[in-house]
C-alpha positions in Angstrom: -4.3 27.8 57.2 -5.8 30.3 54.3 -3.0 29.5 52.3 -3.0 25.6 52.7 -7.1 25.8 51.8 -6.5 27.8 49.0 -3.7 25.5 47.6 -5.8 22.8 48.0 -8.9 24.2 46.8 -6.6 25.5 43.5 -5.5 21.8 43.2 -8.9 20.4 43.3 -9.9 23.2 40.7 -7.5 22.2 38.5 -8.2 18.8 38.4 -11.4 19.0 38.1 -10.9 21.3 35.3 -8.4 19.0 33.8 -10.6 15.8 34.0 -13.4 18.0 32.0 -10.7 19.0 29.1 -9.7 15.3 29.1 -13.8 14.1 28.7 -14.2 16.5 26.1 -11.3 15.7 24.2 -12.4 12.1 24.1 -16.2 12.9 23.6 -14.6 14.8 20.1 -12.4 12.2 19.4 -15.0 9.8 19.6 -17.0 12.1 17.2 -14.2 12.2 15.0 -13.5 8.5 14.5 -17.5 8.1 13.9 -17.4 7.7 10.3 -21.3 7.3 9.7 -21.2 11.6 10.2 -18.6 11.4 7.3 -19.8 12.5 3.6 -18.9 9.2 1.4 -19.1 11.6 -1.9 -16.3 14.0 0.0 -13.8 11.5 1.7 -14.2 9.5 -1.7 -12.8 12.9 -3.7 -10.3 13.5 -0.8 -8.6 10.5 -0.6 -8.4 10.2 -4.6 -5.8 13.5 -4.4 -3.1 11.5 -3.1 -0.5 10.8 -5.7 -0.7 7.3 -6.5 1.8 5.2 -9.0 0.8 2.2 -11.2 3.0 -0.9 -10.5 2.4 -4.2 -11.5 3.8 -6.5 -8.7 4.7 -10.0 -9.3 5.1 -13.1 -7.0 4.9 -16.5 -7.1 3.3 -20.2 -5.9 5.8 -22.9 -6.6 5.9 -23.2 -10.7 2.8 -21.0 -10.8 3.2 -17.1 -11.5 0.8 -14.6 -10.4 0.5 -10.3 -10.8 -1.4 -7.6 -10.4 -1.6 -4.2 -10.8 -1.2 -2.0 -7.8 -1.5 1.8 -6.7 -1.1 2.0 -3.3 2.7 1.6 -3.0 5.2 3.9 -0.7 8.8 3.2 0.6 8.7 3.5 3.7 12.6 2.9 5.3 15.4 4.1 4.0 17.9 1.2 5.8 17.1 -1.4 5.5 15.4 0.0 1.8 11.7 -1.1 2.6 8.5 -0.8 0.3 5.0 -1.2 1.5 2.0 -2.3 -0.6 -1.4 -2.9 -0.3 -3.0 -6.0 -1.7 -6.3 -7.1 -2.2 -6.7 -9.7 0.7 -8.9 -12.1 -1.7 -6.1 -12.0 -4.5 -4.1 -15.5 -6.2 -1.5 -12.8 -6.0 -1.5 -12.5 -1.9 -1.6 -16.2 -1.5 1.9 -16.4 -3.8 2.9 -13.7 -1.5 2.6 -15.4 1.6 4.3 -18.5 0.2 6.8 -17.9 -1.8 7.6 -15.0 0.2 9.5 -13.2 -3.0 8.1 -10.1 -5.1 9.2 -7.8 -8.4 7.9 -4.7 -8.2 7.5 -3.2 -12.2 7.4 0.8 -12.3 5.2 1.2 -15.1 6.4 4.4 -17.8 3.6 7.1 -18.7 3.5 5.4 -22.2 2.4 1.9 -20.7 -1.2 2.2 -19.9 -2.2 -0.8 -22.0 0.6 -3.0 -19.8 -1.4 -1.8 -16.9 -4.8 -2.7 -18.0 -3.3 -6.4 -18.5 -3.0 -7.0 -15.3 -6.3 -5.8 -13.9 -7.4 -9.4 -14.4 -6.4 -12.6 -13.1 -3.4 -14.1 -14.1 -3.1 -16.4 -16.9 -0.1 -18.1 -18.0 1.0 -21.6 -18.8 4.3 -22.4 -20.3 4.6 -19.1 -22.0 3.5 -15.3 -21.3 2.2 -13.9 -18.5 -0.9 -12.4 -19.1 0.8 -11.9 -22.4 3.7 -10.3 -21.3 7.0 -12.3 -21.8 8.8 -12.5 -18.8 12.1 -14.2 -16.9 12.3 -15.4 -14.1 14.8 -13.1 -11.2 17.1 -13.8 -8.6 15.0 -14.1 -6.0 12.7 -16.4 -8.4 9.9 -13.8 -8.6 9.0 -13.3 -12.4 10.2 -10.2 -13.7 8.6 -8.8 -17.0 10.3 -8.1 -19.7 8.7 -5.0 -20.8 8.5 -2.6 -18.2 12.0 -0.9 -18.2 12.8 -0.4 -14.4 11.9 -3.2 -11.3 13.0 -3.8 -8.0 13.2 -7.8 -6.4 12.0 -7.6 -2.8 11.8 -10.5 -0.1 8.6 -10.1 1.5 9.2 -9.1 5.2 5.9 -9.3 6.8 1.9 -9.4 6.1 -0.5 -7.7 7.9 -4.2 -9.0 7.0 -6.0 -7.8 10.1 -7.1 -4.1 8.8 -9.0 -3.3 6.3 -9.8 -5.4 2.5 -6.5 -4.8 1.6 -3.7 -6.6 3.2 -0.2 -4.5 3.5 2.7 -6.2 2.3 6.0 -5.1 3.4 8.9 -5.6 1.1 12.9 -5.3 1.3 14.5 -4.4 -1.5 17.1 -7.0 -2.4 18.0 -6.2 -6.1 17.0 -3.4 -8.6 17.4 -2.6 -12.1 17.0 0.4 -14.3 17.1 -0.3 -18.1 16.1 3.5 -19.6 14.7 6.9 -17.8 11.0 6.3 -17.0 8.5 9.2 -16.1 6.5 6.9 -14.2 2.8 6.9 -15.1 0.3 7.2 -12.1 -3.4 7.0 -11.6 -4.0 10.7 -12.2 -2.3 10.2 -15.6 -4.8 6.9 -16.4 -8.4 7.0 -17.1 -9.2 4.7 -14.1 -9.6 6.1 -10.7 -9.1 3.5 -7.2 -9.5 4.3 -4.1 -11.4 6.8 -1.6 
């Protein structure tokens, strides 16, 4: 009878004491996802140490071409190969995106910050360059530049627009090229700073 008590009495201990571990990890959890406690100055610094590239990313809308530079760019699968990228959600270049549903990705050398800054704008191109940047146009129809010695052609494998200002754009790499050695520059190695 002692014994069966105390089991029970152990049990109830424990549970109690497991339902008070359980509140207080969500009461901290809850504290940590607040972000209103977070220091903007801090988690602007913080998040500008990750390594970013500088890409300029390429699409199209029927006869219409459209690019941007981009930083926030990882693979992300080895098989199938698969890139992710972030794009600004109120971008011509998103809109190309979704319809065309084709992408170049240009890795940018150290030497090409001036090709980078011609893309921070919108695109503008008629019958001739691309933001003043000859290009062709690539197997899967997206344009590629002809500048920027290394690019891969992706089919765009699915958009995700519900998160965030930036829309996340994942990519499959269907062709590549590599026309010389590139010591790719990234935003550390520019004199513009994005994100945080």
């Amino acid at each position: 009878m002692a014994t069966s008590f105390n089991l029970a009495y152990n049990f109830d201990r424990q549970t109690e004491l497991g339902a008070r571990a359980w509140h207080a990890f969500f009461a901290t959890a809850g504290e940590i996802a607040d972000q209103s406690k977070m220091d903007p100055k801090t988690k602007q610094k913080t998040l500008r140490l990750l390594s970013n590239g500088m890409y300029v990313l390429t699409s199209r809308q029927g006869s219409r071409p459209a690019a941007a530079t981009v930083t926030w760019v990882s693979q992300a699968s080895f098989k199938p190969p698969l890139i992710i990228a972030a794009v600004r959600r109120d971008s011509t270049l998103l809109s190309c995106l979704r319809e065309s549903r084709v992408a170049a990705l240009h890795i940018l050398d150290r030497r090409q910050k001036n090709l980078a800054q011609k893309f921070f704008t919108r695109t503008r191109a008629s019958s001739g360059p691309l933001n003043g940047e000859p290009y062709s146009e690539g197997k899967t129809s997206a344009p590629i530049l002809k500048n920027i010695p290394a690019y891969v052609e992706c089919k765009v494998i699915e958009i995700r627009e519900e998160h965030g200002d930036h829309a996340i754009v994942v990519l499959e790499v269907v062709d590549a090229a590599l026309h010389k050695p590139v010591r790719p520059l990234t935003v550390a190695d520019s004199p513009w700073e994005y994100g945080g």
